[in-house]
N, C-alpha and C positions, 0 to 999 in steps of 0.2 A: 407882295413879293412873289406870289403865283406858287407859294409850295403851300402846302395840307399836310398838316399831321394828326395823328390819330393820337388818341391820349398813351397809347403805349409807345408808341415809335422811340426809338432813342435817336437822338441827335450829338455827335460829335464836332467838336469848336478845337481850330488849333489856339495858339495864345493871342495872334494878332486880331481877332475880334473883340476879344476882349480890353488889350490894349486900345484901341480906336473909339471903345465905348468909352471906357470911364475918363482918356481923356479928351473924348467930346470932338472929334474929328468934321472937322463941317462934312467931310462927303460920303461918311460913312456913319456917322452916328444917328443921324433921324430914322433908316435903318433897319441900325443895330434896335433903336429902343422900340421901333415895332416890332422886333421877332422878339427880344427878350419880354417886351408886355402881354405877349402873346402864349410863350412859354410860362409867366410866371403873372397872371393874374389877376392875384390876388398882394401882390405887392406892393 
């Protein structure tokens, strides 16, 4: 995705990313689930 974040940065998400993820948007969800596994881990 070519952005870096630092473990402090904050990042704000309006709704439509989220909408797109969970439901599964072919052109926007492969993605979405690399920045959210990115953000979160250990999930």
């Amino acid at each position: 995705m070519g952005l870096e974040l630092k473990s402090d940065d904050i990042v704000f998400l309006d709704t439509a990313p989220f909408i797109y993820f969970f439901e599964k948007h072919p052109k926007y969800f492969p993605k979405l689930e690399t920045m959210f596994g990115r953000l979160y881990p250990d999930q």
